[in-house]
C-alpha positions as CSV (number, residue, x, y, z in Angstrom):
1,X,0.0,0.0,0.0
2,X,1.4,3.7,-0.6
3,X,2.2,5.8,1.8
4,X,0.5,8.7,2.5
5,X,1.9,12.2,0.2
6,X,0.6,15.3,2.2
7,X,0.5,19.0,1.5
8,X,-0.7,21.9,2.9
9,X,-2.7,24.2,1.5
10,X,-3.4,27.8,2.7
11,X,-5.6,30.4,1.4
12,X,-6.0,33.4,2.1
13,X,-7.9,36.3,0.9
14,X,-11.4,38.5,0.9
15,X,-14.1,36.4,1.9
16,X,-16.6,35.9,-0.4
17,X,-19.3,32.9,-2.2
18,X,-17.9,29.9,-3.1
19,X,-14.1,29.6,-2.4
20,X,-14.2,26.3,-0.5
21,X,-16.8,24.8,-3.1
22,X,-14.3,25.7,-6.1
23,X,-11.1,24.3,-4.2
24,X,-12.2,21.4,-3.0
25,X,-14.1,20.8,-6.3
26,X,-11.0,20.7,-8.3
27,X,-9.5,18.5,-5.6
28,X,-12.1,15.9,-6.2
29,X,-11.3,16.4,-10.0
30,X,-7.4,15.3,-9.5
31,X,-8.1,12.8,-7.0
32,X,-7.3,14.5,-4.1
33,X,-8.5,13.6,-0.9
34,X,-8.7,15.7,1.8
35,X,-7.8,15.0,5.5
36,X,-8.4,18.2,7.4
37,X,-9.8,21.3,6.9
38,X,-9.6,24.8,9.1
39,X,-11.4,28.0,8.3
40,X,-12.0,31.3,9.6
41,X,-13.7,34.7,8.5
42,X,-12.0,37.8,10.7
43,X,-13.4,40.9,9.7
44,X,-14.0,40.3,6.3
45,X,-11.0,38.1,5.7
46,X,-11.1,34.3,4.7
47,X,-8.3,32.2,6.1
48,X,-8.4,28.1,5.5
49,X,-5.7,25.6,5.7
50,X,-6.0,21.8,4.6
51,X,-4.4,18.9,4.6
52,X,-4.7,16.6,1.6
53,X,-3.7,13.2,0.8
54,X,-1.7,13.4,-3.2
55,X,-1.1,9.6,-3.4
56,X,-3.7,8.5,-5.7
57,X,-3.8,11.3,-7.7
58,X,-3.0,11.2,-11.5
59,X,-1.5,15.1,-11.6
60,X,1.9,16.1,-10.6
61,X,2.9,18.1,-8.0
62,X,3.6,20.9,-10.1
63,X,0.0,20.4,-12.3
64,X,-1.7,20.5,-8.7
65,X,0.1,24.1,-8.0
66,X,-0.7,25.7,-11.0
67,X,-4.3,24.8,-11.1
68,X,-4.3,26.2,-7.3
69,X,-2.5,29.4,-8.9
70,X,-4.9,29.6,-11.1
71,X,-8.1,29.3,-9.0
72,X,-6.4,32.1,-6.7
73,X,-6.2,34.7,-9.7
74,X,-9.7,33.5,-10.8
75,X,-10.8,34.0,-6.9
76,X,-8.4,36.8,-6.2
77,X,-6.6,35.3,-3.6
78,X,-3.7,33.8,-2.1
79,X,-3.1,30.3,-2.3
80,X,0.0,28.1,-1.3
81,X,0.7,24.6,-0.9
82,X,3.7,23.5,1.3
83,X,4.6,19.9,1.2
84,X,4.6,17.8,4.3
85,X,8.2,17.1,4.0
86,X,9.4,20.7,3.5
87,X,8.3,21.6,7.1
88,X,9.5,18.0,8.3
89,X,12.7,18.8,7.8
90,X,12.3,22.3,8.8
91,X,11.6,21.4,12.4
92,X,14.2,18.6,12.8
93,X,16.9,19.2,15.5
């Protein structure tokens, strides 16, 4: 069985209809399944961070950051992804 391939994703940005509907619909799209989810709205602002699962999905890493870039400039926001690993190493001693 594969092991898990996690990322983060943040986004950040003017709240506003639909944003969570349009991300995690592309998700579904590439196979993406989605482990946790956090949002918030502070006055006016939408902040959410996931945490998906990228093992059974048929896009590359790089394919599932540009479509996310590209739903950011369609949603005018900020979106990042950060894989697991990256802040794995980033905490070791």
């Amino acid at each position: 069985m594969k092991e898990k391939e996690r990322l983060f994703i943040t986004v950040i940005g003017e709240d506003k209809k639909g944003i969570v509907a349009k991300i995690s619909t592309l998700l579904y799209e590439l196979d993406i399944n989605i482990e946790d989810i956090s949002q918030k709205i502070t006055e006016g602002f939408f902040v959410m961070t996931m945490l998906v699962d990228i093992k059974d999905s048929r896009a590359a890493l790089e394919e599932i950051s540009l479509q996310l870039k590209q739903i950011g400039q369609e949603l005018r926001m900020e979106i990042q992804i950060q894989h697991e690993n990256i802040l794995k190493m980033m905490h070791r001693v």
